[in-house]
C-alpha positions as CSV (number, residue, x, y, z in Angstrom):
1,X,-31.0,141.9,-36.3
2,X,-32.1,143.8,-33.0
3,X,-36.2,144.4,-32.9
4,X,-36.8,147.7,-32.8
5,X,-38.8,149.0,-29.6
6,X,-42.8,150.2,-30.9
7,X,-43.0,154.0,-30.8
8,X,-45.1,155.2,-28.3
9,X,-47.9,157.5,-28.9
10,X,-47.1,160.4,-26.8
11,X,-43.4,160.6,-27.7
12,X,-44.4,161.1,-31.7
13,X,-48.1,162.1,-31.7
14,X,-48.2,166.4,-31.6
15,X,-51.0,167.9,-29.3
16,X,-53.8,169.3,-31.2
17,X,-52.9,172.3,-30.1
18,X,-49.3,171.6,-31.6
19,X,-50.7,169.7,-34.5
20,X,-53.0,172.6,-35.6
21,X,-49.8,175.3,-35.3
22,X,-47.8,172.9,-37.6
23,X,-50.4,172.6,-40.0
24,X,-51.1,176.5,-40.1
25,X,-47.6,176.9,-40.9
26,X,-47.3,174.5,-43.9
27,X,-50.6,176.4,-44.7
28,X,-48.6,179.5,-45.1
29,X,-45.3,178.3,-46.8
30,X,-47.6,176.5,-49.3
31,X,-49.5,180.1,-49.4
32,X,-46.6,182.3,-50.4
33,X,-45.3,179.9,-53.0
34,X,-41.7,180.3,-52.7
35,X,-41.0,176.5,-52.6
36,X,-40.2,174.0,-55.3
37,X,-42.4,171.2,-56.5
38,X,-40.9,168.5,-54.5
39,X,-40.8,170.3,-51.4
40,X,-44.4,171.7,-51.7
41,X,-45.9,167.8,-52.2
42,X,-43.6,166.9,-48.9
43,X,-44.9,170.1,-47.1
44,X,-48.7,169.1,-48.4
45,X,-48.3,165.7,-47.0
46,X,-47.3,166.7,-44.1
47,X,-50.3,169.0,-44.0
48,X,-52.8,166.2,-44.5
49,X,-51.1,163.8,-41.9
50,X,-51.2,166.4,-39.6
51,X,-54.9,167.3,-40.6
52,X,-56.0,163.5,-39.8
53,X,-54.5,163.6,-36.5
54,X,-55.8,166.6,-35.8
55,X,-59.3,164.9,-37.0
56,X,-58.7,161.6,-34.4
57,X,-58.2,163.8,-31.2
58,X,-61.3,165.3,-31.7
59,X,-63.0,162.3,-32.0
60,X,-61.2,161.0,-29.6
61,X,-62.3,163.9,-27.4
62,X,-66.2,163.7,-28.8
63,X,-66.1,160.1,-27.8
64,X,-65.5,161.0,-23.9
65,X,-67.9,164.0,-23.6
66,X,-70.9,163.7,-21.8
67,X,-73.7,165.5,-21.4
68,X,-75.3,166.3,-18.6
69,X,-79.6,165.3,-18.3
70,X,-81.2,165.9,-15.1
71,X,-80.3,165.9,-11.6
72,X,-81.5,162.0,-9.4
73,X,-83.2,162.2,-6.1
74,X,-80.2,162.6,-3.9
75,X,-78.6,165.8,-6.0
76,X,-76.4,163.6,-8.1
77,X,-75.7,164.8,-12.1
78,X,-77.4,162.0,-14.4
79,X,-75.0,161.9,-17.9
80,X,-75.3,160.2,-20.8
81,X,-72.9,159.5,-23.8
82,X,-72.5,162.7,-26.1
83,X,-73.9,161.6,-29.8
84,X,-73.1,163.6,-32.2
85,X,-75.4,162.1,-34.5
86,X,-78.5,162.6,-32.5
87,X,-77.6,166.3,-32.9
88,X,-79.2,169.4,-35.3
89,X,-78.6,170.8,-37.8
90,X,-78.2,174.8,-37.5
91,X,-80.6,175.0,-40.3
92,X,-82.8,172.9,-38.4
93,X,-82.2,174.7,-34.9
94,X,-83.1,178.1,-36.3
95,X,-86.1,176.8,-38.5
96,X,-87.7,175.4,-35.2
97,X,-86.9,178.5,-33.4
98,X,-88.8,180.5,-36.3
99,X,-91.8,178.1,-36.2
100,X,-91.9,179.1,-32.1
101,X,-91.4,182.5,-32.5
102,X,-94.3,183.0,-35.1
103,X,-96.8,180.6,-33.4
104,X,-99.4,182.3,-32.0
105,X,-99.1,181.8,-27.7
């Protein structure tokens, strides 16, 4: 029996952009309801793959953003890792800004 050569990524894997499209669609045939059972739970799984891959690439894409912190001596950019952890909060972004806004200055 012949081994079978490993899929590569790029040749299976949709874009985001192209994963996202795909998964609006089964959004909408799911939506109008003119499918049977068996083909809505094949359509729906689809949907979910598609929404975990969608899910990795921007990870994947979170993982290699950096931000940018200051400038060094000779004009070059100083990053650092982007953490989405050590980020706030819109709740707590606008309840800081409040606090500013009604201290007295």
């Amino acid at each position: 029996m012949a081994k079978r050569k490993p899929k590569t990524e790029s040749a299976e894997e949709p874009s985001f952009e192209e994963a996202l499209d795909r998964l609006e669609r089964v959004v909408h045939r799911l939506e109008e309801g003119d499918i049977g059972l068996g083909e809505a739970l094949a359509e729906y799984e689809e949907g979910v793959k598609l929404l975990r891959h969608a899910y990795d690439l921007l990870e994947h894409a979170e993982q290699r953003i950096e931000l940018l912190s200051g400038v060094d001596a000779e004009g070059n950019p100083i990053a650092e890792p982007f953490d989405d952890q050590a980020s706030e909060s819109l709740d707590e972004k606008a309840q800081r800004r409040s606090q500013r806004r009604s201290t007295p200055g």
